[in-house]
C-alpha positions in Angstrom: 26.4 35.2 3.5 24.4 36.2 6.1 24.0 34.3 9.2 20.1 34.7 9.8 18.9 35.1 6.0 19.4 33.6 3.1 18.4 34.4 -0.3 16.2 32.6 -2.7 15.4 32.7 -6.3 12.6 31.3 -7.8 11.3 29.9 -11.2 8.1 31.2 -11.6 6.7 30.3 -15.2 5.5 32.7 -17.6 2.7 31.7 -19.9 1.2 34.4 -21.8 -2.4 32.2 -22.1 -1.7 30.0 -19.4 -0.3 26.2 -19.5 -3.9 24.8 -20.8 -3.0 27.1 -24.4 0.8 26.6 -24.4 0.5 22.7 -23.7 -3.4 21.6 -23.4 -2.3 17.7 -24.4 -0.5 17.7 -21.5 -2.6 19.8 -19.3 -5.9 17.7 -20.5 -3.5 14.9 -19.0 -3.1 16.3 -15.8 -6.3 17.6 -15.4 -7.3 14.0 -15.8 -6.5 13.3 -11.8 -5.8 16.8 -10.3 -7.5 20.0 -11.5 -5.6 21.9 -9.0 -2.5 20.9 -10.9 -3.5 22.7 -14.0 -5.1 25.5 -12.0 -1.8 26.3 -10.1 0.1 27.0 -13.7 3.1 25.5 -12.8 6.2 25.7 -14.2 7.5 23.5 -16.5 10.6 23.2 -13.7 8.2 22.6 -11.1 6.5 20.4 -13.0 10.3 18.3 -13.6 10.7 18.4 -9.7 7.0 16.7 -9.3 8.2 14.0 -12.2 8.7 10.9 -9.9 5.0 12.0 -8.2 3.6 12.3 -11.0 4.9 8.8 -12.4 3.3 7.3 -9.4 -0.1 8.8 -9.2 -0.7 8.5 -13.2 0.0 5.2 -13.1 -1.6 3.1 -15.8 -2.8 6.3 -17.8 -0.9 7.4 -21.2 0.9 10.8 -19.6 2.7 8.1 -17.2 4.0 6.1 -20.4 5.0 9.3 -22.2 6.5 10.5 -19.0 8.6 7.1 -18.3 11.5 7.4 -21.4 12.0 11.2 -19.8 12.6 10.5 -16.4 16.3 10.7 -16.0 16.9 13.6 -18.1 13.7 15.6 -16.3 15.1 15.0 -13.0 18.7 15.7 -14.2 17.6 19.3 -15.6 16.0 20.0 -12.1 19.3 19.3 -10.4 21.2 21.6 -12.9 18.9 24.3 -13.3 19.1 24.6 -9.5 22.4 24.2 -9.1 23.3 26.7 -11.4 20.4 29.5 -10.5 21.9 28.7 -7.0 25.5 29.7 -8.1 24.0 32.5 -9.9 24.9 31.0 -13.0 21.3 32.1 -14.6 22.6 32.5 -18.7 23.5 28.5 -18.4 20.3 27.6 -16.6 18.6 29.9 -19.0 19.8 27.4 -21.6 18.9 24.8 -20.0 15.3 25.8 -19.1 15.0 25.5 -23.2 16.1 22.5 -23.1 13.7 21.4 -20.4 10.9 23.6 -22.9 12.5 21.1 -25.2 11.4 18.0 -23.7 8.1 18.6 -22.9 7.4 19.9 -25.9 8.2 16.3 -27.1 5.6 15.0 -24.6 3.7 17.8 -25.6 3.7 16.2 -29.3 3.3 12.7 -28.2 0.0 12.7 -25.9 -3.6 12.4 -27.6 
């Protein structure tokens, strides 16, 4: 490795209509309290990174409650997905970016 440089990979999400078509439950949700969240088309990584801030500031609201039950497997998909795209290990965190896709499609189904 280098001493003055490292390198980084990034998740950057693809949505071929943006997150509003591919999840608008859960971006009406969001939109609710921060616009800016929706605007910026996070990932649906980023998005698990954020969970524990997003608990807190959508507290009392029905995207909190939905959120709750996913907690510990959101923020142990983070941790793994960046663990392995770290160790270059990208076909497993592939897998379990779908599985993350997974999971918020369940949200997805769950919010009004």
């Amino acid at each position: 490795m280098s001493k003055y440089m490292q390198i980084t990979v990034t998740v950057q999400p693809y949505y071929r209509q943006g997150i509003k078509d591919v999840y608008p439950k859960l971006a009406k949700h969001l939109g609710y309290l921060d616009k800016k969240l929706v605007a910026e088309n996070l990932s649906l990584f980023q998005l698990a990174g954020q969970v524990d801030k997003l608990l807190y500031a959508y507290d009392g609201t029905p995207l909190r409650e939905a959120l709750l039950p996913k907690r510990e497997r959101l923020v142990k998909l983070h941790k793994d997905i960046g663990e392995l795209i770290a160790a270059w290990k990208l076909a497993p965190a592939d897998r379990l970016l779908y599985e993350l896709e997974d999971l918020f499609a369940d949200l997805e189904a769950e919010l009004d």
